[in-house]
C-alpha positions in Angstrom: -59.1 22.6 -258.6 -58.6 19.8 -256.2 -60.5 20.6 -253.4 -64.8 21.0 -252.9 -66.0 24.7 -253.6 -68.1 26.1 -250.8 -70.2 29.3 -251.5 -72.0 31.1 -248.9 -75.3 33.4 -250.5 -75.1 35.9 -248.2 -78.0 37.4 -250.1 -80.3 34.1 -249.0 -78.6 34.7 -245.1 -80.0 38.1 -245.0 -83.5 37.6 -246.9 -84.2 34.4 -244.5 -83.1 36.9 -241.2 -85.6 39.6 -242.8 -88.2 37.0 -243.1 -87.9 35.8 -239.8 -87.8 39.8 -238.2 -90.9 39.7 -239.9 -92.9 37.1 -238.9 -91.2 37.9 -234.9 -93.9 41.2 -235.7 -93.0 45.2 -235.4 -92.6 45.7 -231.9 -90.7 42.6 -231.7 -86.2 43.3 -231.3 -84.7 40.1 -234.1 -81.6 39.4 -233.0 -79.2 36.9 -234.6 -77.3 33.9 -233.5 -73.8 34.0 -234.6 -72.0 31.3 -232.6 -69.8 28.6 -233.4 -68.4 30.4 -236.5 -71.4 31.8 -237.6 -72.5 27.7 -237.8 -69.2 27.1 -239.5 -70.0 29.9 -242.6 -67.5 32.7 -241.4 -68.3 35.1 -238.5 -66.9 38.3 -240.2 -69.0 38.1 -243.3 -72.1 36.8 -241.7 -72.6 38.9 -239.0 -72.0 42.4 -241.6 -74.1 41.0 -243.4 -76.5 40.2 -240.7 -75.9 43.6 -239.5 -76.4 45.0 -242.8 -79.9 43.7 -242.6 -80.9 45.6 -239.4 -79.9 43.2 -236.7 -78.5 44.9 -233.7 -78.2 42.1 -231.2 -76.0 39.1 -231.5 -75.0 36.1 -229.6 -72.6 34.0 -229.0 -71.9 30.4 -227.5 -68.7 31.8 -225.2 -66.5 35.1 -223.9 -63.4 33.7 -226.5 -65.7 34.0 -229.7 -66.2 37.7 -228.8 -62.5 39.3 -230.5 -63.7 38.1 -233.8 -67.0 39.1 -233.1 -66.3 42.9 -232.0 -64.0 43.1 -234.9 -66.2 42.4 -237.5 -69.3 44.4 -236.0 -67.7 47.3 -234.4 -68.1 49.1 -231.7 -72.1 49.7 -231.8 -73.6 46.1 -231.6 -74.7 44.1 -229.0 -73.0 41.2 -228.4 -74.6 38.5 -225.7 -73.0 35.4 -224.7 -75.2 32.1 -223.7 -72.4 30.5 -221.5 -72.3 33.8 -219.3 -69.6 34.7 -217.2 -67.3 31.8 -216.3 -63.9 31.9 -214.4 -61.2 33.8 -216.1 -63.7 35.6 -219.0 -63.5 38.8 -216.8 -60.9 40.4 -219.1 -62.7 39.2 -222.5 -65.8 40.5 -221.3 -64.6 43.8 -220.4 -62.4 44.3 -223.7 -64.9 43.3 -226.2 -67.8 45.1 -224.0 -69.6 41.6 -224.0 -72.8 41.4 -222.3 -73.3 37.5 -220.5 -76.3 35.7 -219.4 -75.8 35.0 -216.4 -77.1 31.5 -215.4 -76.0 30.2 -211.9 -75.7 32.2 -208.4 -71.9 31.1 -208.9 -71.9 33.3 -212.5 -73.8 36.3 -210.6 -71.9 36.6 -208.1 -69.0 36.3 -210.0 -69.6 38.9 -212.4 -71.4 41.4 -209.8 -67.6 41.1 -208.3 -65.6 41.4 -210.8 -67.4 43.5 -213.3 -69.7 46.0 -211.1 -72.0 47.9 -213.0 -71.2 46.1 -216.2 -74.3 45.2 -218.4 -75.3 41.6 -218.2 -78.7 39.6 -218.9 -79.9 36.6 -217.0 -81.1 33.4 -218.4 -83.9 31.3 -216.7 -84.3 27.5 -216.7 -87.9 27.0 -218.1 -87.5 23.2 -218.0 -84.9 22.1 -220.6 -82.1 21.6 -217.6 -79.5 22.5 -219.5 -78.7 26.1 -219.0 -79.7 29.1 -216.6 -81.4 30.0 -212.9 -83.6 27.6 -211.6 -87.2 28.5 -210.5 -86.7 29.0 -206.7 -83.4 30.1 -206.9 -84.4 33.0 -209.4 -87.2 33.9 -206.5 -84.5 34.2 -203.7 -82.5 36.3 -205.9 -84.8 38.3 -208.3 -85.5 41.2 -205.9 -81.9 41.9 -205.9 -80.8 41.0 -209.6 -83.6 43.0 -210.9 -82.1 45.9 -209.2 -79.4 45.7 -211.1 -81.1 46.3 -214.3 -80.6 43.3 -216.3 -80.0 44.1 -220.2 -82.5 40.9 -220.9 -83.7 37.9 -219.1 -84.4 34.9 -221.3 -85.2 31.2 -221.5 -84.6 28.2 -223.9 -87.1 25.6 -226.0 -86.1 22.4 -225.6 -88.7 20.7 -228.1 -90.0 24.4 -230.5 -88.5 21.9 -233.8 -91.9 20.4 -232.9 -94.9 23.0 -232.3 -97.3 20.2 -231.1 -95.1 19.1 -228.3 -96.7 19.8 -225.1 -93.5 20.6 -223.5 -93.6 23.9 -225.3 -96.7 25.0 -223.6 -95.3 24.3 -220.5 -92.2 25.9 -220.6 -93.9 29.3 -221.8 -95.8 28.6 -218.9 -93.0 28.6 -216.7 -91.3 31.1 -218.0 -94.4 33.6 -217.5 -94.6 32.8 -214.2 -90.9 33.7 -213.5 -90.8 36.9 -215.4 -94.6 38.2 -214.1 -94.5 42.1 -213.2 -90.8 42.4 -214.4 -89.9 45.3 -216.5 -87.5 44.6 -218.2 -87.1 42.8 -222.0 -87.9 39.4 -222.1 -86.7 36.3 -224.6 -87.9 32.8 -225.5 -88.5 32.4 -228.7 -85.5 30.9 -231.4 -86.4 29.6 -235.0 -89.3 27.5 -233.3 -90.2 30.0 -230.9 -91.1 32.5 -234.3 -92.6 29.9 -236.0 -94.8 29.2 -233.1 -96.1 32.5 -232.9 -97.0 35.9 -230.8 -96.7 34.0 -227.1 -93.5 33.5 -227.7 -92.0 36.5 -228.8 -92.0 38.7 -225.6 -89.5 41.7 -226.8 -86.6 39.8 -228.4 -86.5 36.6 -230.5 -82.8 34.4 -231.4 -82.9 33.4 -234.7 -80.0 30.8 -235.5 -80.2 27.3 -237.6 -83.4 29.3 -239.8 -80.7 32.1 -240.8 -78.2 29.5 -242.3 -81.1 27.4 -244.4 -82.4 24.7 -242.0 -85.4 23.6 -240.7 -88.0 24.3 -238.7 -87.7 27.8 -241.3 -88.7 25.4 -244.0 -89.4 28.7 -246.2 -85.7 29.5 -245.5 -83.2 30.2 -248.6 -80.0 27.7 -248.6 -77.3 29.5 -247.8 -74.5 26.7 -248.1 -73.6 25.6 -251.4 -70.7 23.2 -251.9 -69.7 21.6 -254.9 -67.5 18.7 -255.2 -64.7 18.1 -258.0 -64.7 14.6 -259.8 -61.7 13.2 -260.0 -61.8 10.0 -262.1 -65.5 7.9 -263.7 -64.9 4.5 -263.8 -67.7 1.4 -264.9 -68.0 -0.9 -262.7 -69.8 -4.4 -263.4 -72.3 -6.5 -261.8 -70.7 -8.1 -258.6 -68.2 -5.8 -257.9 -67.7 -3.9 -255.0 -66.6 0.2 -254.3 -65.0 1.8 -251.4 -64.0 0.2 -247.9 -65.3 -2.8 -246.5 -67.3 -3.6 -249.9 -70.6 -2.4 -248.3 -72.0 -2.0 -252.3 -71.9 -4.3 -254.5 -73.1 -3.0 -258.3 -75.8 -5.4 -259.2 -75.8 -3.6 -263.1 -73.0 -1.9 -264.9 -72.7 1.5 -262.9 -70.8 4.4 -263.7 -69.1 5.4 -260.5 -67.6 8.7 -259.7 -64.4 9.6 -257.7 -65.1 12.9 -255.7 -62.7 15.3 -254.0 -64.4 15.4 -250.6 -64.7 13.4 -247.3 -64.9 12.7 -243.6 -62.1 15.0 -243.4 -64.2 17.9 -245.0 -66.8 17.1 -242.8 -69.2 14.9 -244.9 -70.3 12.5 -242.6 -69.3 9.0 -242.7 -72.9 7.8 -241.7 -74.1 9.4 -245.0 -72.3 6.7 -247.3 -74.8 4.7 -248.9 -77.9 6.7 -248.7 -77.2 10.5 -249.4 -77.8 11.4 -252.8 -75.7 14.0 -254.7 -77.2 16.1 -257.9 -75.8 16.7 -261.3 -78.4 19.1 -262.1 -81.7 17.7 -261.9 -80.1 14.5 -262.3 -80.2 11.9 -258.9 -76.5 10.7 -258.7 -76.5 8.0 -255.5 -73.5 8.0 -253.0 -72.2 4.4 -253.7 -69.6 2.5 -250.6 -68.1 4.5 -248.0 -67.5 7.7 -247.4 -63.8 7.9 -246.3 -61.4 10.7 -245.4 -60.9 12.5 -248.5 -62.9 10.8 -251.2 -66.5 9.8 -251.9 -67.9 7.6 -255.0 -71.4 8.2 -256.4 -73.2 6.2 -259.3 -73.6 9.1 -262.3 -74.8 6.4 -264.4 -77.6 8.8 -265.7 -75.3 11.9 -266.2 -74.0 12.1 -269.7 -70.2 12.3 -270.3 -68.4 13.3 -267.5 -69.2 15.4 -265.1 -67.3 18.1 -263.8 -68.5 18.7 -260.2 -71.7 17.4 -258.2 -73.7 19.2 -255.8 -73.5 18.1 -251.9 -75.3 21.0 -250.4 -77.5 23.3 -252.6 -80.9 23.9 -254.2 -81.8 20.3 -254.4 -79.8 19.0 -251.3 -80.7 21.2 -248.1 -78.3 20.5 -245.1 -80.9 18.7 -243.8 -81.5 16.0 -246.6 -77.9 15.4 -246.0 -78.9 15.0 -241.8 -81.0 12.6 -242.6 -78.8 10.7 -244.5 -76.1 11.2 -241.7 -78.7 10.4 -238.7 -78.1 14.0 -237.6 -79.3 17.2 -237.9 -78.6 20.5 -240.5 -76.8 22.2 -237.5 -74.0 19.5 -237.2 -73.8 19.2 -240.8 -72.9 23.4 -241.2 -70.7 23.3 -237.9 -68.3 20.5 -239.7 -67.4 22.0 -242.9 -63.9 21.4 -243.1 -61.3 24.3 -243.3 -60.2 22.7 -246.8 -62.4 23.8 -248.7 -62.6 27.1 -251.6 -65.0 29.3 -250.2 -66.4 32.3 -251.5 -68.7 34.3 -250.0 -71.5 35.9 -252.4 
């Protein structure tokens, strides 16, 4: 087989979203965050499987993602979109019986004219500036959107990938004082907002990167597995050079692999030269360049030849490989290529 094999444990998906229901406590809804192609893994089996589990709320980055969302989950489950209603969504919304946050004046009065009565949720800037109904707007309005019954109102950590950042505190601050004598469910808490504890569950959390293997659910189960052919093990001596440019030089006699993979399956370029790969328990070094559909790694201490080595897995989580990259596990699941033999377990 010429191309990478990517497996996705759907087993390890659902025992990291059971794990994280638990530790969000009984009385707490665990929703689950299926955008972006459930991170790149495959929406349809990740959110039955999800479902499977016991989640019942799901969300999504925007309206579009919500066809293959309703088709795999069916007609029963919640399905909540971040970006809310924006111009033109009217028709997704109403087909696939989407609920949006709404996150502007401009989005609320859109949607409360164009889809009356039609559930929706409102999300609240608690100071990350990126998304939702800033403080005194939301007090000119939240007589009058409350009214309406709102399916949830929420808010967004900006810094919960670091529990000791002050920022948190403030931003559950903020948020309390926004949602104070409101009865209706409330939402803060992702990954980092479980992890952080009780304060920040309210009655819903959003699990996401946590579900898929990544930190800051360093307990998590990988769920990506990939699994690159070799194509060709060559010795290369002292002096000379591998891949593009000639960024390394072998200062010993190296065996050098030829993998099947590459910036084009979404191994990223920034990796070359300091992710590692694994044969086994065996250390095998990524060696020159990455480049569009090939990488080269020293197996000098693998016997024979091998047959595949491991890029994601049990001893390379997605984000071992971010750090290599100078990125993080999310970007890392979001550009696995389309090339690739997957199989979902």
């Amino acid at each position: 087989m010429g191309t990478a094999h990517l497996q996705i444990d759907l087993g390890a998906l659902a025992a990291n979203w059971r794990a994280l229901d638990a530790a969000s406590g009984a009385e707490c809804e665990t929703a689950a965050v299926v955008k972006a192609d459930a991170y790149g893994l495959g929406i349809a089996p990740v959110a039955r499987t999800l479902q499977a589990a016991g989640a019942r709320t799901f969300f999504l980055a925007v309206a579009e993602e919500g066809a293959a969302a309703r088709a795999a989950l069916g007609p029963e489950a919640r399905i909540m979109v971040f970006s809310g209603h924006m111009a033109g969504d009217a028709a997704a919304i109403r087909a696939h019986a989407l609920v949006p946050m709404l996150n502007s004046l401009e989005q609320m009065t859109r949607h409360f004219r164009e889809l009356p009565g039609h559930p929706f949720g409102v999300q609240l800037d608690s100071g990350m500036n990126r998304l939702g109904v800033e403080p005194a707007e939301w007090q000119a309005v939240r007589e009058m959107v409350v009214a309406r019954r709102p399916a949830l109102v929420m808010s967004h950590l900006a810094c919960a990938d670091e529990p000791g950042d002050p920022a948190n505190g403030r931003q559950l601050a903020s948020f309390l004082d926004m949602t104070a004598g409101l009865d209706v469910p409330l939402s803060l808490g992702a990954t980092g907002g479980i992890l952080m504890g009780r304060d920040y569950h309210f009655d819903m959390t959003r699990p996401g990167i946590g579900l898929y293997g990544g930190l800051p659910f360093a307990a998590a189960r990988p769920v990506a597995h990939l699994h690159a052919p070799v194509i060709q093990v060559r010795h290369v001596e002292p002096g000379e050079i591998v891949g593009y440019g000639g960024t390394w030089t072998a200062r010993r006699p190296t065996r050098v692999a030829t993998l099947s993979a590459g910036y084009a399956d979404g191994i990223i370029r920034a990796m070359g030269n300091a992710a590692r790969l694994w044969h086994g328990d065996t250390p095998c070094p990524l060696v020159g360049r990455v480049s569009m559909d090939l990488l080269t790694a020293d197996v000098s201490g693998v016997e024979g030849v091998p047959d595949t080595l491991e890029v994601l897995g049990a001893h390379n989580r997605i984000d071992d490989i971010a750090e290599a990259a100078g990125t993080i596990g999310y970007e890392i699941l979001t550009s696995l290529g389309a090339r690739y033999h997957r199989d979902h377990i």
